[in-house]
Biopython code that builds the backbone (N, CA, C, O; Angstrom):
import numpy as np
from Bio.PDB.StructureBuilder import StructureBuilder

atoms = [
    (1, "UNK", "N", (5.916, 8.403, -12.968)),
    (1, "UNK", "CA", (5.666, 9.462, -12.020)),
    (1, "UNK", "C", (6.490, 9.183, -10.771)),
    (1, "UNK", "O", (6.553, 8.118, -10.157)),
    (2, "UNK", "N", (7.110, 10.330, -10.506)),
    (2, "UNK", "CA", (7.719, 9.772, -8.863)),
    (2, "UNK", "C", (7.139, 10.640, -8.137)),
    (2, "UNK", "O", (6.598, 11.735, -8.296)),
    (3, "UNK", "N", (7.467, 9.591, -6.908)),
    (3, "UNK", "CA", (6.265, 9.339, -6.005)),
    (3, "UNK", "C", (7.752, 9.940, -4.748)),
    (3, "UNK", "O", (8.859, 9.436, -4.554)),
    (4, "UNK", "N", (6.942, 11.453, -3.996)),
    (4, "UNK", "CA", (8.028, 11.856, -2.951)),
    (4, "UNK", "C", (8.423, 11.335, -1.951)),
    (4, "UNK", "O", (7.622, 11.610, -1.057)),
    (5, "UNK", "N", (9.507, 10.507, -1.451)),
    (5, "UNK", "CA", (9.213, 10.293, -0.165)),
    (5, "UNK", "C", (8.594, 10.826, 1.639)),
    (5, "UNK", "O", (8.454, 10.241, 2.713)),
    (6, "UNK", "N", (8.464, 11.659, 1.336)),
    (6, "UNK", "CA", (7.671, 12.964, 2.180)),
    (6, "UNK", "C", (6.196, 12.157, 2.210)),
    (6, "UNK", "O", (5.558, 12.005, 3.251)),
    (7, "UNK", "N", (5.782, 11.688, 0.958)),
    (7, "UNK", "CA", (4.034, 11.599, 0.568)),
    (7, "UNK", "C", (4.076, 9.897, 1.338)),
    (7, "UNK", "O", (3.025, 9.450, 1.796)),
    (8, "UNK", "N", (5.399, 9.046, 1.410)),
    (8, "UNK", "CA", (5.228, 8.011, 1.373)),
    (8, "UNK", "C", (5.545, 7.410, 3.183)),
    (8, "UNK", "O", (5.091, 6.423, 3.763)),
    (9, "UNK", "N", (6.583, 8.590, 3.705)),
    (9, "UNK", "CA", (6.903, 8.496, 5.229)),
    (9, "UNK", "C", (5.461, 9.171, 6.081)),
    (9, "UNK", "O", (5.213, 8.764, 7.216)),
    (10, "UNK", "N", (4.499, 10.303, 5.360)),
    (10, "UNK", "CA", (3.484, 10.322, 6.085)),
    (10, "UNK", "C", (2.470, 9.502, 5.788)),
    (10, "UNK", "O", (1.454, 9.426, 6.479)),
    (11, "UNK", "N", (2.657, 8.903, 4.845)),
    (11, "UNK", "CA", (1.257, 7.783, 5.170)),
    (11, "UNK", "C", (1.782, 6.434, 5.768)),
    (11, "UNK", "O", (1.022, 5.467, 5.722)),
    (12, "UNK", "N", (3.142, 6.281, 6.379)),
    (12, "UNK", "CA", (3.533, 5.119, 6.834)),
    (12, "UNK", "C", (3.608, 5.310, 8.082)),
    (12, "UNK", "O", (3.683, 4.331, 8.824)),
    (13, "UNK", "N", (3.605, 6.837, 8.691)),
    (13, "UNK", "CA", (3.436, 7.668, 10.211)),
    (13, "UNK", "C", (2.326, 7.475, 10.324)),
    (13, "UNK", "O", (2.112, 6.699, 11.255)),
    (14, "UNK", "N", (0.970, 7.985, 9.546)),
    (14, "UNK", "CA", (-0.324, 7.759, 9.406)),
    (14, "UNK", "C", (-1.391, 6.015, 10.108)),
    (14, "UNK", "O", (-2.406, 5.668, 10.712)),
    (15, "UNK", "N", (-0.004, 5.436, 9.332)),
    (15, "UNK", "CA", (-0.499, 3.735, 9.633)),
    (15, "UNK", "C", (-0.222, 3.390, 10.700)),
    (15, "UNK", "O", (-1.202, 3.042, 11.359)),
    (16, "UNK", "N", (0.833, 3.319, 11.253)),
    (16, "UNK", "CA", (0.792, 2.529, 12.434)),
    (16, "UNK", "C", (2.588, 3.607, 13.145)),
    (16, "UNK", "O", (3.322, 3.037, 13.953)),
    (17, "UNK", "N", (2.878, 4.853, 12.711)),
    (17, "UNK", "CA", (4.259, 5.206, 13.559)),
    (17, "UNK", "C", (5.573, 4.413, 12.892)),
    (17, "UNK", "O", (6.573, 4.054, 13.514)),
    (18, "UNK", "N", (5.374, 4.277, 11.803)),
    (18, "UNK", "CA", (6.611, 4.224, 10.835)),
    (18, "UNK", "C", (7.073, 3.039, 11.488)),
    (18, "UNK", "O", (8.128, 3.308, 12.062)),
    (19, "UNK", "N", (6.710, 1.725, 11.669)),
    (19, "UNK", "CA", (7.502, 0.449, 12.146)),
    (19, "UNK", "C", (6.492, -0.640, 11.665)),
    (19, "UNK", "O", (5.300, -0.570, 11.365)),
    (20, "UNK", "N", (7.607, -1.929, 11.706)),
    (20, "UNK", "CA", (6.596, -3.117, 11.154)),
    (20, "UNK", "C", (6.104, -3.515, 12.574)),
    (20, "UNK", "O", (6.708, -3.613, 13.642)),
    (21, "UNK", "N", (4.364, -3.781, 12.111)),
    (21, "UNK", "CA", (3.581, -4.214, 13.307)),
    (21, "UNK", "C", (3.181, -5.305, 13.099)),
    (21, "UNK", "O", (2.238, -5.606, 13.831)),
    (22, "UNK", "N", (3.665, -6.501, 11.996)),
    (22, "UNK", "CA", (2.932, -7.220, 11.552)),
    (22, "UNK", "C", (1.780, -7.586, 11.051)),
    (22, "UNK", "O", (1.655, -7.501, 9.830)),
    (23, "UNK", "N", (0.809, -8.015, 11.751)),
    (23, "UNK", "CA", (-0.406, -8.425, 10.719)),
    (23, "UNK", "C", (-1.889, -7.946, 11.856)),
    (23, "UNK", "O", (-2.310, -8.820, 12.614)),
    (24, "UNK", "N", (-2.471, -6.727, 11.860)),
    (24, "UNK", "CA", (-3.760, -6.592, 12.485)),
    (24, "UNK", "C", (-5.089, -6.841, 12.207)),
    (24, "UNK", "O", (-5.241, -6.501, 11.033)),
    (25, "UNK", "N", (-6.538, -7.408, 12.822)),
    (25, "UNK", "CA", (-6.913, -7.204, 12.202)),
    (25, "UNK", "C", (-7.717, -6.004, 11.967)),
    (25, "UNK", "O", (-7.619, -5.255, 12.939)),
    (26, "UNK", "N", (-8.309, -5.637, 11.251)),
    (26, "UNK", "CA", (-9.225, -4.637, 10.057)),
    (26, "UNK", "C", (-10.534, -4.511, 9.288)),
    (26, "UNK", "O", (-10.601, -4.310, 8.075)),
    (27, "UNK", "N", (-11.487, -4.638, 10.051)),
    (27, "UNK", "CA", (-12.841, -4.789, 9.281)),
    (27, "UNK", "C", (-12.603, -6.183, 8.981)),
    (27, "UNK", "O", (-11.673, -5.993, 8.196)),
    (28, "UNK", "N", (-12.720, -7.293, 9.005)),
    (28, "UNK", "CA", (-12.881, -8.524, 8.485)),
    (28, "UNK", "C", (-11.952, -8.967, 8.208)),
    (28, "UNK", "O", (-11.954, -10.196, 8.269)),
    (29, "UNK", "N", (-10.383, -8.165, 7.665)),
    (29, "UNK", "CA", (-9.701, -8.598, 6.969)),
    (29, "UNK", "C", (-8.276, -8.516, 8.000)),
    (29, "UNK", "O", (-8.605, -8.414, 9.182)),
    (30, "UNK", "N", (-6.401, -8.546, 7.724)),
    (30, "UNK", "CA", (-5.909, -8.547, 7.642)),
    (30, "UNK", "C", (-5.259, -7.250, 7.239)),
    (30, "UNK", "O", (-5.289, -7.149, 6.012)),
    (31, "UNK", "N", (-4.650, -6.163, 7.857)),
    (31, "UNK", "CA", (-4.245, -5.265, 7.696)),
    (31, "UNK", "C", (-2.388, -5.293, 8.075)),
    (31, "UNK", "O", (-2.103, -5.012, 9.239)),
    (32, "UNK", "N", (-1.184, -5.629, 7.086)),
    (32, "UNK", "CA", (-0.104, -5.870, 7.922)),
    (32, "UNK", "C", (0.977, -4.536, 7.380)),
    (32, "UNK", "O", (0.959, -3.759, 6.426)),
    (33, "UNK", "N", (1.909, -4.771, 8.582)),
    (33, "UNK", "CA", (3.056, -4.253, 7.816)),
    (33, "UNK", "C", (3.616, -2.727, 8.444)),
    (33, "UNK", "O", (3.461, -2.217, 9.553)),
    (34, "UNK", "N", (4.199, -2.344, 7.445)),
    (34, "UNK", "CA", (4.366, -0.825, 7.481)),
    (34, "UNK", "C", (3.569, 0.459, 7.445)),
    (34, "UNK", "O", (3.633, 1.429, 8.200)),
    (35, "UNK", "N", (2.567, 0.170, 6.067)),
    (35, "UNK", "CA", (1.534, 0.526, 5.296)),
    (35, "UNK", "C", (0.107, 0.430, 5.478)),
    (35, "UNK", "O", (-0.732, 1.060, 4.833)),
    (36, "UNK", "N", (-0.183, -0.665, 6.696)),
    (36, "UNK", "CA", (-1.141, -1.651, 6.425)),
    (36, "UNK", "C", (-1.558, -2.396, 5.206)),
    (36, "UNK", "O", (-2.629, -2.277, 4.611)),
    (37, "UNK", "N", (-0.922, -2.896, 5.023)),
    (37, "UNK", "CA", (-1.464, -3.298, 3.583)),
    (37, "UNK", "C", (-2.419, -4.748, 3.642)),
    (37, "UNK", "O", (-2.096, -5.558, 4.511)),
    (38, "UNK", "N", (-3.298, -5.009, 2.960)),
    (38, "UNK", "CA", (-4.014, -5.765, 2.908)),
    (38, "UNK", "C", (-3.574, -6.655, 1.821)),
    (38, "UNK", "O", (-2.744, -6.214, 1.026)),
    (39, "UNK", "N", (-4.122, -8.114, 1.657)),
    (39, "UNK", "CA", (-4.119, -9.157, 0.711)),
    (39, "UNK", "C", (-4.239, -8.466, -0.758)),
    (39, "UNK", "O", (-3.265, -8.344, -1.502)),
    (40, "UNK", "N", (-5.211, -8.143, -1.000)),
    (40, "UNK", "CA", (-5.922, -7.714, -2.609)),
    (40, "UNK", "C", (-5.350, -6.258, -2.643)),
    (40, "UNK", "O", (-5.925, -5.563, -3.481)),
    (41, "UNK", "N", (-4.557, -5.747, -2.080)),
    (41, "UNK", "CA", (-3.927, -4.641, -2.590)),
    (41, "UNK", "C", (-2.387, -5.176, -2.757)),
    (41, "UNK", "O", (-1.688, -4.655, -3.626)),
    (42, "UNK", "N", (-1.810, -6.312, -1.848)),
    (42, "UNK", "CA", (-0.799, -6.520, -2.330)),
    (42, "UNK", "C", (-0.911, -7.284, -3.745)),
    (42, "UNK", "O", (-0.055, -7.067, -4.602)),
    (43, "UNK", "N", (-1.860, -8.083, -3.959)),
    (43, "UNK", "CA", (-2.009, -8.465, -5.640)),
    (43, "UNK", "C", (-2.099, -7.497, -5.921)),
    (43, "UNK", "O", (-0.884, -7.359, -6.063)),
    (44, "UNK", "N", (-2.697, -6.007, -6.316)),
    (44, "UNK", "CA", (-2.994, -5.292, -7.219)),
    (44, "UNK", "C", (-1.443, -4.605, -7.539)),
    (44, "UNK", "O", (-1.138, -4.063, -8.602)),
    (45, "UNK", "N", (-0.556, -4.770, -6.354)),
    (45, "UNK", "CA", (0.720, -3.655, -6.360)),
    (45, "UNK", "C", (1.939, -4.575, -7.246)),
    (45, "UNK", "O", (3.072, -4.186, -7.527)),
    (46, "UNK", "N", (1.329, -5.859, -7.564)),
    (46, "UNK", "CA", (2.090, -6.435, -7.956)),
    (46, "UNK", "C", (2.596, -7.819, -7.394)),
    (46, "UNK", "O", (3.020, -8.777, -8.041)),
    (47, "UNK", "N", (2.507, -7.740, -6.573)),
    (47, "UNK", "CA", (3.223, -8.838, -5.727)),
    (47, "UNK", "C", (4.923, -8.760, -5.416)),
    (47, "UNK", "O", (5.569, -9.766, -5.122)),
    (48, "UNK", "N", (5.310, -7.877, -5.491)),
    (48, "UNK", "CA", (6.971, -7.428, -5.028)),
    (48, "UNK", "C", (7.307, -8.253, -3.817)),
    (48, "UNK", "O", (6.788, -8.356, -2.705)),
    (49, "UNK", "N", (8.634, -8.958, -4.557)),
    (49, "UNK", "CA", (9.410, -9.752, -3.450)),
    (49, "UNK", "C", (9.095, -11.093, -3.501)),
    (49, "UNK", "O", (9.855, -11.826, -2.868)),
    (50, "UNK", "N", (8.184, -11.605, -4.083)),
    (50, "UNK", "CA", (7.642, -12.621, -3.798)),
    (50, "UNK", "C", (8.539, -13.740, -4.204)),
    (50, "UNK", "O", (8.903, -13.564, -5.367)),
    (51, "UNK", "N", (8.895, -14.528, -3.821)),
    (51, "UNK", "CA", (9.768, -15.802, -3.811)),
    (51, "UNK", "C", (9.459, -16.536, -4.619)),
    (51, "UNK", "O", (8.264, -16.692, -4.868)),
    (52, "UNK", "N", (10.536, -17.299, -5.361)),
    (52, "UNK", "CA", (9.949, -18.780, -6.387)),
    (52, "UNK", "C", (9.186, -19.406, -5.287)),
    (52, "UNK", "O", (9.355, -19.090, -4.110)),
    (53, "UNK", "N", (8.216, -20.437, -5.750)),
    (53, "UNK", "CA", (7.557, -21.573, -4.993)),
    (53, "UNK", "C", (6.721, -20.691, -3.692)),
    (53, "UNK", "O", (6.129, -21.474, -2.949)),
    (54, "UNK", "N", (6.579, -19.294, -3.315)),
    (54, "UNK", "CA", (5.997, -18.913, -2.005)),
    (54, "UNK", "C", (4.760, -18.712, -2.019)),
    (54, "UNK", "O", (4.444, -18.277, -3.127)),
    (55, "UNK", "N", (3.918, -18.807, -1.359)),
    (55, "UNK", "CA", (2.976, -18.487, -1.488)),
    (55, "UNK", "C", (3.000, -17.092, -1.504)),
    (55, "UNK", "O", (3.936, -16.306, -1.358)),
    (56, "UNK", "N", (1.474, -16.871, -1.762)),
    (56, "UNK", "CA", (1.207, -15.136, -1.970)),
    (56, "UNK", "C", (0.754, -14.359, -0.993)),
    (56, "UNK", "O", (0.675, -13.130, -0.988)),
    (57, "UNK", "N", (0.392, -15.292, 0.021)),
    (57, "UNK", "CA", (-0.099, -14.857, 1.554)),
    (57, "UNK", "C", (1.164, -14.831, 2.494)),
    (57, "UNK", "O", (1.285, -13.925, 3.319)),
    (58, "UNK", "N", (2.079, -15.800, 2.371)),
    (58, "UNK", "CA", (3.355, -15.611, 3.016)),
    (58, "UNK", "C", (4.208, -14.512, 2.352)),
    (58, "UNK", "O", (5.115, -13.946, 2.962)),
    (59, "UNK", "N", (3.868, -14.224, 1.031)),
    (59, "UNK", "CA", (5.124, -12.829, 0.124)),
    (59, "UNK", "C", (4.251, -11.983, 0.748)),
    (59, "UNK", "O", (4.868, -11.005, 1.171)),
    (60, "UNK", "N", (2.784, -11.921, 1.050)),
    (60, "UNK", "CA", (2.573, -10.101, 0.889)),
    (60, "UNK", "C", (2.757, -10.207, 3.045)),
    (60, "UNK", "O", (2.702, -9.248, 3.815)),
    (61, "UNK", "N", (2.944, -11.540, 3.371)),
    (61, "UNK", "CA", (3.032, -10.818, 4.922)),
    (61, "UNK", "C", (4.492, -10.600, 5.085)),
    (61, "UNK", "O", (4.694, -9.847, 6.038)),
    (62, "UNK", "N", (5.288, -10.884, 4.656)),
    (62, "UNK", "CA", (6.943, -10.682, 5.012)),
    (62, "UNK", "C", (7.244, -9.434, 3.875)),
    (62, "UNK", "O", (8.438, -9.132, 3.852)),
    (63, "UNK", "N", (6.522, -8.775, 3.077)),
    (63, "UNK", "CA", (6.812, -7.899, 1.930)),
    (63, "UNK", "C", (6.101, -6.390, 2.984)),
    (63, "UNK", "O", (6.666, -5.297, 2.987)),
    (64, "UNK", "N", (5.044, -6.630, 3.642)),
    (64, "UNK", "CA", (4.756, -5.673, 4.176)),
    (64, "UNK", "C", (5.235, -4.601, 5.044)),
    (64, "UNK", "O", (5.078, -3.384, 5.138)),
    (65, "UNK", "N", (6.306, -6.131, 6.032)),
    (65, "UNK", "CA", (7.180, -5.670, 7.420)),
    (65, "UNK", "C", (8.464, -5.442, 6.737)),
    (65, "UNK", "O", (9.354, -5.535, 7.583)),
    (66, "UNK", "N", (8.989, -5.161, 5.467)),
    (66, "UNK", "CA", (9.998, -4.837, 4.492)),
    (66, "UNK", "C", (9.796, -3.496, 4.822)),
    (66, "UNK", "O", (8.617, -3.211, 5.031)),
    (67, "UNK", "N", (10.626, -2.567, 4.933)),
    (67, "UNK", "CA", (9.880, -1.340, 4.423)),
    (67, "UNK", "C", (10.350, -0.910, 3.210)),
    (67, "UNK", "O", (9.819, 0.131, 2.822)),
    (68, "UNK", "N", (11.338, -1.475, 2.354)),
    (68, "UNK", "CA", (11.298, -1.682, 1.366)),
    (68, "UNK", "C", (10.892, -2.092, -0.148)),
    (68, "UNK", "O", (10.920, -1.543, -1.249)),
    (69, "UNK", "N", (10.487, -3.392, 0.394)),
    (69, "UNK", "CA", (9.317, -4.250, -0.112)),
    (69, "UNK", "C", (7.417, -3.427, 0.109)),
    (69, "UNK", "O", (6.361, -3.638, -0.487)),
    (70, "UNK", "N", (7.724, -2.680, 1.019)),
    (70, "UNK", "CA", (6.519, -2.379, 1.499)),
    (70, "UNK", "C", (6.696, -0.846, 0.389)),
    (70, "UNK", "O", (6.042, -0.720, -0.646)),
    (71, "UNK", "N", (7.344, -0.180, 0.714)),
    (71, "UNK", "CA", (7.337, 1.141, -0.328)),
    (71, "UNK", "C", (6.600, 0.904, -1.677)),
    (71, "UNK", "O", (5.575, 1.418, -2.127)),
    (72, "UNK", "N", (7.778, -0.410, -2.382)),
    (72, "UNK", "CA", (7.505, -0.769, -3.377)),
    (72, "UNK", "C", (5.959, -0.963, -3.737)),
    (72, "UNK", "O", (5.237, -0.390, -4.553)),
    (73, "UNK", "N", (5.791, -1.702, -3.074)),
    (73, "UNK", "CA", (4.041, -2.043, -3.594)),
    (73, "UNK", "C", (3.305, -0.818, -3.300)),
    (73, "UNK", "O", (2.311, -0.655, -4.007)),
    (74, "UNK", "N", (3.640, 0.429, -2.097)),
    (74, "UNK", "CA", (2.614, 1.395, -2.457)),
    (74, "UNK", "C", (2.883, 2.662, -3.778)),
    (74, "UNK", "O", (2.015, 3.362, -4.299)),
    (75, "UNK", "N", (3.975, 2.654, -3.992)),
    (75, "UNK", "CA", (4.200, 3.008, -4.887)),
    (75, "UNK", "C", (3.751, 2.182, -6.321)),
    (75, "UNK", "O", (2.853, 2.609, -7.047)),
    (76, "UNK", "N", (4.324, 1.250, -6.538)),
    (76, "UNK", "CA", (3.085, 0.299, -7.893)),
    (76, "UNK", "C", (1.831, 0.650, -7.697)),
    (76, "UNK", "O", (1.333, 1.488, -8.447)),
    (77, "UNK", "N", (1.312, 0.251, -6.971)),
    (77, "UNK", "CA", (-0.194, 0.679, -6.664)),
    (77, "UNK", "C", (-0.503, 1.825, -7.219)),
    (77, "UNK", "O", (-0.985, 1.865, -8.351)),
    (78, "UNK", "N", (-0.257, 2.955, -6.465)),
    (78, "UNK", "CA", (-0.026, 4.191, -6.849)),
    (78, "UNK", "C", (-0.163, 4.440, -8.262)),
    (78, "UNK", "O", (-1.005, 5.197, -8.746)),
    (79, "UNK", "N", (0.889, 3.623, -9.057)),
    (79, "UNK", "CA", (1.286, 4.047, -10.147)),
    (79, "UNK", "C", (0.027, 3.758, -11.568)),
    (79, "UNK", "O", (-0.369, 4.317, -12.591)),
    (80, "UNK", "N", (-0.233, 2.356, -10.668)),
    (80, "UNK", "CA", (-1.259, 1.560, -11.446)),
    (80, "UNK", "C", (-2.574, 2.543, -11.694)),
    (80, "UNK", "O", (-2.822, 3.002, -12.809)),
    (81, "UNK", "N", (-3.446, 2.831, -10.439)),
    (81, "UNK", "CA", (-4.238, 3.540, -10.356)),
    (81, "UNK", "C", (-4.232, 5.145, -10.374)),
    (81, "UNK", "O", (-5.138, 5.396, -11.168)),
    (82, "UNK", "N", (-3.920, 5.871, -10.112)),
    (82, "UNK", "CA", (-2.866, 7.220, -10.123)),
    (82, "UNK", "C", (-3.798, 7.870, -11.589)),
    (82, "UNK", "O", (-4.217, 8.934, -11.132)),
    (83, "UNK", "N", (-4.142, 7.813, -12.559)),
    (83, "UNK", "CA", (-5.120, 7.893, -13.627)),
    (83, "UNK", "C", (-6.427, 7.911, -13.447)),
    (83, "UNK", "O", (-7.232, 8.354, -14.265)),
    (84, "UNK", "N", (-6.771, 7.290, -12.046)),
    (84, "UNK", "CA", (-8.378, 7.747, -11.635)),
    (84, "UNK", "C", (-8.632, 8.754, -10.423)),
    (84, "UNK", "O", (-9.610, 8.844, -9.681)),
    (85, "UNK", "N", (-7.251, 9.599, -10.464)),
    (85, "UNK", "CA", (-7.979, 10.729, -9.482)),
    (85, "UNK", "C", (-7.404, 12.065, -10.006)),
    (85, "UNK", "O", (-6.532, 12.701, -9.414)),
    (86, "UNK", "N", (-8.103, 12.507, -11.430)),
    (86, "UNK", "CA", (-8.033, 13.193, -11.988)),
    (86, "UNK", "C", (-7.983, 14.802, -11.495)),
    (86, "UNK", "O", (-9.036, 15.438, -11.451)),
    (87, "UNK", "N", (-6.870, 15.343, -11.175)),
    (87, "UNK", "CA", (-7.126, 16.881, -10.963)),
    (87, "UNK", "C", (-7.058, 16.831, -9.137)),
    (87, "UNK", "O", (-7.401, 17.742, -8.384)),
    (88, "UNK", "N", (-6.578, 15.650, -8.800)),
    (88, "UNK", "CA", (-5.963, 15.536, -7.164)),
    (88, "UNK", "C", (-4.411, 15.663, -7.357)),
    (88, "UNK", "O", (-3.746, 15.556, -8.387)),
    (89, "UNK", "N", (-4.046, 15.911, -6.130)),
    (89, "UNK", "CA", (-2.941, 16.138, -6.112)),
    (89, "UNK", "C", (-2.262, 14.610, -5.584)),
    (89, "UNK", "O", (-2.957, 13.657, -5.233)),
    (90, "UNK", "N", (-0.670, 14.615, -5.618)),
    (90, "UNK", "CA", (-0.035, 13.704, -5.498)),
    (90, "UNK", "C", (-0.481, 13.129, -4.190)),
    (90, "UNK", "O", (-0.871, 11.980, -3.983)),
    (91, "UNK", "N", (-0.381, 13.933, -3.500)),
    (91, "UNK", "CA", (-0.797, 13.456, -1.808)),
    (91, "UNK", "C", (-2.278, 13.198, -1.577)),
    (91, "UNK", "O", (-2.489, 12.177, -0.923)),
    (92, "UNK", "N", (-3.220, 13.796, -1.910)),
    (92, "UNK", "CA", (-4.468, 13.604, -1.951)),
    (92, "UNK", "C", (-4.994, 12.165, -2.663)),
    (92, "UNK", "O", (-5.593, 11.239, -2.115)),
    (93, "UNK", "N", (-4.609, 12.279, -3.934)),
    (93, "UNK", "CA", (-4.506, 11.210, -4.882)),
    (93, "UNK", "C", (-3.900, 9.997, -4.074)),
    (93, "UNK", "O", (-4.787, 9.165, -3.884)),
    (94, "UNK", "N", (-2.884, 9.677, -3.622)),
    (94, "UNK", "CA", (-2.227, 8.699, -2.479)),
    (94, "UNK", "C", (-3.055, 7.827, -1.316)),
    (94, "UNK", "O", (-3.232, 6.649, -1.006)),
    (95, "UNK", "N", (-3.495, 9.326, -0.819)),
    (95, "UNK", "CA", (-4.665, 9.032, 0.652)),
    (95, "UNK", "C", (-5.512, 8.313, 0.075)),
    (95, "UNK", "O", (-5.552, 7.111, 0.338)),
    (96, "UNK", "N", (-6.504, 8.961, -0.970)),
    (96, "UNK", "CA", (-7.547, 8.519, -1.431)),
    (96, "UNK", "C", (-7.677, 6.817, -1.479)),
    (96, "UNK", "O", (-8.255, 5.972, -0.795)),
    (97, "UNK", "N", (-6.569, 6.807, -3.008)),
    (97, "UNK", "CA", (-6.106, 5.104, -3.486)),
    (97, "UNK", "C", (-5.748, 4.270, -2.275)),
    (97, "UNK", "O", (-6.479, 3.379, -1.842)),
    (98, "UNK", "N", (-4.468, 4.642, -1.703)),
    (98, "UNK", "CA", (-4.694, 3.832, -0.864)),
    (98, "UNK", "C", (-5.468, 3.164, 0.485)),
    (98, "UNK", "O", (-5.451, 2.003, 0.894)),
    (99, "UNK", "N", (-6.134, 4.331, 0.997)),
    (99, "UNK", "CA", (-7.232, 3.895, 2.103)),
    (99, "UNK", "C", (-8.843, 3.463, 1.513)),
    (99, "UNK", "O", (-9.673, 2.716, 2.029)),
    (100, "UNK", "N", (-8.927, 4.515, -0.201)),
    (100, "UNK", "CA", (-10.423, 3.483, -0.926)),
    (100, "UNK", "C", (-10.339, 2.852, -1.204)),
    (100, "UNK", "O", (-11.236, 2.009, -1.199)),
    (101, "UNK", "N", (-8.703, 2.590, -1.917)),
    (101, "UNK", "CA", (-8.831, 1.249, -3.132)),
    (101, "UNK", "C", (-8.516, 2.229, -4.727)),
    (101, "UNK", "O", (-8.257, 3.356, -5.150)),
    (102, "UNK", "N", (-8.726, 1.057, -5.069)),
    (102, "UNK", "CA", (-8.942, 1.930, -6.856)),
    (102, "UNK", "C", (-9.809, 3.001, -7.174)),
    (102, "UNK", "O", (-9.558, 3.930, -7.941)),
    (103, "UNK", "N", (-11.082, 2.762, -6.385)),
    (103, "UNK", "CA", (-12.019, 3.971, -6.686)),
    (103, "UNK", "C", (-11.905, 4.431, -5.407)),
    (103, "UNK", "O", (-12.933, 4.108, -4.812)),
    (104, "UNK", "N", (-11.083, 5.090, -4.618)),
    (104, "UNK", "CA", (-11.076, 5.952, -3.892)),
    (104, "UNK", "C", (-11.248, 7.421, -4.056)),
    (104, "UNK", "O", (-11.698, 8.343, -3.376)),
    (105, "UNK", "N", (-10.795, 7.297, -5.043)),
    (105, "UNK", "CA", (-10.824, 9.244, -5.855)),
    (105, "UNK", "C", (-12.373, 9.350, -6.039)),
    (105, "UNK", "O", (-12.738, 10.525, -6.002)),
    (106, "UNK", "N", (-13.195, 8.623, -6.192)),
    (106, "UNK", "CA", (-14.363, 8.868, -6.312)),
    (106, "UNK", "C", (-15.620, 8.887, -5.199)),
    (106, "UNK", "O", (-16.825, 8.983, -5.432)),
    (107, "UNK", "N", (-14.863, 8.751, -3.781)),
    (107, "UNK", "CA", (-15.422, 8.781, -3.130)),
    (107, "UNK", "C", (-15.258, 10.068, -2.486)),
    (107, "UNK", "O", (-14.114, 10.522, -2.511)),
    (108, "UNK", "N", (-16.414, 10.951, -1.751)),
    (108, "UNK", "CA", (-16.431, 12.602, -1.175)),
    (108, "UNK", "C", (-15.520, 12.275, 0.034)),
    (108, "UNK", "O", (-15.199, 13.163, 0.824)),
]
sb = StructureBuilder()
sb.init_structure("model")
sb.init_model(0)
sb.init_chain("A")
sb.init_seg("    ")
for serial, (resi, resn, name, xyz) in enumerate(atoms, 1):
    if name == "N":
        sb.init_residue(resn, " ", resi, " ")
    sb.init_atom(name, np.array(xyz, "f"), 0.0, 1.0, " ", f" {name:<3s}", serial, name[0])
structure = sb.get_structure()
């Protein structure tokens, strides 16, 4: 499925004004990047970029402020889950996954 860039520059306007902000925090957690992206969504997107020998906390914080690296994983993501928001649209479907999670489509 491709994924528009239109769907992918407004949810990166959405996050933080389209620039790397590094690492905020977020309810308890770690929110970095372009995307905000969190720890357990950068495992779920794959782990893109990640270096021989790096850790996975140092790949998803330098993968985030990528905006390259950072596309990538919301798009995997996307792609991965994208099957549980049945009868949403591309953009809707997007918002959902990425600000619920996997079961975002299932939330009102």
């Amino acid at each position: 499925m491709v994924i528009y860039g239109t769907l992918l520059y407004k949810l990166t306007v959405s996050s933080k004004g389209c620039r790397p902000i590094g690492c905020n925090p977020d309810r308890g957690s770690l929110s970095c990047g372009y995307y905000q992206i969190k720890l357990p969504y950068y495992k779920d997107c794959g782990e893109p970029g990640k270096r021989a020998g790096e850790s996975t906390e140092n790949a998803w914080k330098r993968c985030s402020d990528d905006y390259a690296c950072a596309t990538t994983c919301v798009e995997n993501y996307f792609n991965r889950y994208r099957y549980k928001c049945p009868g949403k649209s591309d953009c809707e479907a997007m918002a959902r996954l990425h600000n619920g999670g996997p079961n975002g489509c299932q939330s009102s």
